[in-house]
C-alpha positions as CSV (number, residue, x, y, z in Angstrom):
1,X,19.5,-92.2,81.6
2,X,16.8,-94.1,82.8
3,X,15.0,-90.7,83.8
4,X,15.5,-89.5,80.0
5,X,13.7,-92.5,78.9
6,X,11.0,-92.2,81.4
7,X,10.3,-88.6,80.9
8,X,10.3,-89.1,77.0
9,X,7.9,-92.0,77.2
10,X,5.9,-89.8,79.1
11,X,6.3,-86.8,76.4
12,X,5.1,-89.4,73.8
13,X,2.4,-90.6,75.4
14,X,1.0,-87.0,76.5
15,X,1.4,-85.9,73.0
16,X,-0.3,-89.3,71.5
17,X,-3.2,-88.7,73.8
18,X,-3.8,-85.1,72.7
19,X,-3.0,-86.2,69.6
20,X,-6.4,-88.4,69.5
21,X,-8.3,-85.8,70.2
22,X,-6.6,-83.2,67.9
23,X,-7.0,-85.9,65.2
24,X,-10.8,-86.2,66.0
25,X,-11.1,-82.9,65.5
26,X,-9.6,-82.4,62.4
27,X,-11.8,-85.8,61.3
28,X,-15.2,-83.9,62.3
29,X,-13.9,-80.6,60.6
30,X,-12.9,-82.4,57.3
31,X,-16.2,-84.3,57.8
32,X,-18.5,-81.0,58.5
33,X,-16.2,-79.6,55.3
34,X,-17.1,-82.0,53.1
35,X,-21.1,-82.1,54.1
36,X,-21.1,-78.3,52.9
37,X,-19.0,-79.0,49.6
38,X,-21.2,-81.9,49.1
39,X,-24.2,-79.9,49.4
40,X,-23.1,-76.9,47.5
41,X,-21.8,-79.3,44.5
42,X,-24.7,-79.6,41.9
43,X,-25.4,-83.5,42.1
44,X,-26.7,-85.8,39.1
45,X,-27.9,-88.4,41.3
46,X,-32.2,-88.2,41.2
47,X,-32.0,-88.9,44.9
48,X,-30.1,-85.4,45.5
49,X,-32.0,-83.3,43.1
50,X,-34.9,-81.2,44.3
51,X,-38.3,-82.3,44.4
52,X,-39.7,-81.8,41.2
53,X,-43.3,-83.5,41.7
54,X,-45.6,-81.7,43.7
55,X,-46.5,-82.8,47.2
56,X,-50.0,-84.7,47.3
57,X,-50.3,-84.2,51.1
58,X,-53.9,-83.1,52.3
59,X,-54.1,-79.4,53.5
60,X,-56.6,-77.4,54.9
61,X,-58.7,-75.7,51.7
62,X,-57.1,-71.8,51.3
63,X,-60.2,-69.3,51.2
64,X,-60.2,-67.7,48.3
65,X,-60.3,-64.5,48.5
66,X,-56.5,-63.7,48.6
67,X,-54.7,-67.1,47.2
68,X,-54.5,-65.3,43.6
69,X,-52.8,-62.2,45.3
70,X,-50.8,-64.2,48.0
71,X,-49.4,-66.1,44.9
72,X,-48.8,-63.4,42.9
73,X,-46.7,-61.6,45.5
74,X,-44.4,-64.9,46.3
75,X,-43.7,-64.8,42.2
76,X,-42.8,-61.2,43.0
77,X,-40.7,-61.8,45.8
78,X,-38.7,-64.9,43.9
79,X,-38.7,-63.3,40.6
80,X,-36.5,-60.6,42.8
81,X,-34.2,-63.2,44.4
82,X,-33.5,-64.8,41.0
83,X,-32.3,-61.6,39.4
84,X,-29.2,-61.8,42.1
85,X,-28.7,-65.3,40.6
86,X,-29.4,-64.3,36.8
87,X,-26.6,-61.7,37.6
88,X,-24.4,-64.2,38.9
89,X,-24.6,-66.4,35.9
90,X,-24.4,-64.1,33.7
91,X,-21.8,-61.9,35.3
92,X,-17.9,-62.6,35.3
93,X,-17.7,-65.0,37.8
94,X,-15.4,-68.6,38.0
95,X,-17.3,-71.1,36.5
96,X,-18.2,-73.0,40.0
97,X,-19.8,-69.7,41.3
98,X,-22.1,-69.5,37.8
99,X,-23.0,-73.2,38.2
100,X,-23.8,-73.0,42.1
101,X,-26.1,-69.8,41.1
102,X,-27.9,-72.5,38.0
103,X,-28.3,-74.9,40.6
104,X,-29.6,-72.3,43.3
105,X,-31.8,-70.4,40.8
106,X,-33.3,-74.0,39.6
107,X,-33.6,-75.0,43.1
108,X,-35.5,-71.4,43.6
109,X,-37.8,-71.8,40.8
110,X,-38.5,-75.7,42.2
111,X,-39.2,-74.7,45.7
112,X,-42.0,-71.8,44.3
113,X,-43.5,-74.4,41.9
114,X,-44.5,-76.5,44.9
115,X,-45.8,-73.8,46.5
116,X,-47.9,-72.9,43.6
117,X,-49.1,-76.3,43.1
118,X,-49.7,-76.1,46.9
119,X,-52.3,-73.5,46.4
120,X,-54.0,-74.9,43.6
121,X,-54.8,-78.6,44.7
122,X,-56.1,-77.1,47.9
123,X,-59.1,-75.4,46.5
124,X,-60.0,-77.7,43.7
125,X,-61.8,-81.2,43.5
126,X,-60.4,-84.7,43.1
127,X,-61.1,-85.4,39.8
128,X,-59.6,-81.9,38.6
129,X,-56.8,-82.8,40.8
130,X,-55.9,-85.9,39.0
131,X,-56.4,-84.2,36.2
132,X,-53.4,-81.4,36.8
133,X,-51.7,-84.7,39.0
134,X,-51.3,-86.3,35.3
135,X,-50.2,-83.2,33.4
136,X,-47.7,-82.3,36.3
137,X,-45.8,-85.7,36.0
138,X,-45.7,-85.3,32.0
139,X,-44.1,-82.1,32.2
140,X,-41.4,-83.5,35.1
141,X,-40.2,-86.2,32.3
142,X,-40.0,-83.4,29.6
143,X,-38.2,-81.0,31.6
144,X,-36.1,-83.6,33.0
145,X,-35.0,-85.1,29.3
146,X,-34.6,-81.4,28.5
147,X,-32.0,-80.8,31.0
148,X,-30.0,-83.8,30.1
149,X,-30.4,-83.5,26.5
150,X,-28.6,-79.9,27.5
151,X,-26.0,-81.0,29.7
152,X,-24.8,-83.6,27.0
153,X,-23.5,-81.1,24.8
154,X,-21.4,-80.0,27.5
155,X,-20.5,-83.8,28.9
156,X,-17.4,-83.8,30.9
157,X,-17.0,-79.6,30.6
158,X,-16.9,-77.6,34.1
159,X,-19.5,-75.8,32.6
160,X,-22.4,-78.8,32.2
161,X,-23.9,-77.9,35.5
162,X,-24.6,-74.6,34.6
163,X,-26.4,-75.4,31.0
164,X,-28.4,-77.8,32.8
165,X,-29.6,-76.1,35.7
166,X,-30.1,-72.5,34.0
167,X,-32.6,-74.9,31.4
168,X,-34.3,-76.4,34.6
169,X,-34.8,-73.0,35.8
170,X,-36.0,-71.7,32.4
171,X,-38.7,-74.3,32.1
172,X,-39.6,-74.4,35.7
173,X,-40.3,-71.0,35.7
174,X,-42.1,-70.8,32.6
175,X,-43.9,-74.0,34.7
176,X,-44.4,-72.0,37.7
177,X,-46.1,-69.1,35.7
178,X,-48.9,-71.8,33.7
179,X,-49.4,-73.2,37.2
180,X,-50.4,-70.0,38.0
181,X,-52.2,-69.2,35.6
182,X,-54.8,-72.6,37.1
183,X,-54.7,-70.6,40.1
184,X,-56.4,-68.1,38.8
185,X,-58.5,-69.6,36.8
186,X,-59.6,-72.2,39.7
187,X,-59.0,-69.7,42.6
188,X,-60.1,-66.3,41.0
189,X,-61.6,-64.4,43.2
């Protein structure tokens, strides 16, 4: 009897310790599972949202001959990649897949406005700098009190993320396209 005990004791503890392990595991899965669903969630903190203001870092001046067609291209090239988002949110798809493709095509249209912006303030002055600087940071509170005035209509609805995001993509682009537009007239070769 006393062998029973001992080889059961012995069962339960080998099983506990690879238990531990099992259950640290399944801890860093569930942990790594919720990172991605955290990050493919569309978030309303600021902190999470993409970089809307344009970076102010120093970078070597662009010559330019070439910006004005190097810029048009990238539009080219993420005009093309938001289409397979467009047809995502306007497709028949569950609402989570639409409002991950808002999010993505916003988060598209963010990403190309700093690289716009990129181009410009590297081949212009200071003082026109400041100049676009201050006009940039009106448009961010516009477009930002657009995007909630939008999403309110919708409060609490599965589909708020998408009416906020697809107007956040809307007016970056349009943003995006008026940036350009400096480009050229700063950068024209």
């Amino acid at each position: 009897m006393k062998k029973y005990y001992l080889v059961l004791l012995g069962l339960v503890a080998v099983l506990s310790l690879g238990g531990c392990g099992a259950k640290k595991e399944a801890k860093e899965s569930k942990e790594s599972e919720t990172k991605v669903e955290e990050s493919e969630e569309p978030s309303e903190e600021p902190s999470e949202e993409p970089s809307e203001e344009p970076s102010e870092e120093p970078s070597e001046k662009p010559q330019n001959s070439g910006v004005v067609s190097s810029v048009e291209q990238e539009l080219k090239d993420t005009e093309e990649k938001a289409k397979e988002y467009e047809d995502i949110i306007n497709g028949d798809y569950p609402q989570l897949d639409m409002n991950f493709a808002a999010r993505d095509l916003y988060e598209l249209w963010d990403k190309e406005l700093n690289q716009v912006w990129k181009q410009l303030v590297a081949g212009i002055d200071e003082t026109t700098k400041e100049t676009y600087l201050k006009e940039q940071r009106a448009w961010i509170k516009e477009k930002e009190a657009a995007m909630e005035k939008e999403a309110k209509a919708y409060e609490g609805g599965s589909i708020a993320p998408l009416v906020e995001y697809k107007k956040g993509a809307e007016l970056t682009k349009k943003r995006v396209y008026e940036l350009f537009d400096y480009v050229k007239k700063e950068l024209g070769e």
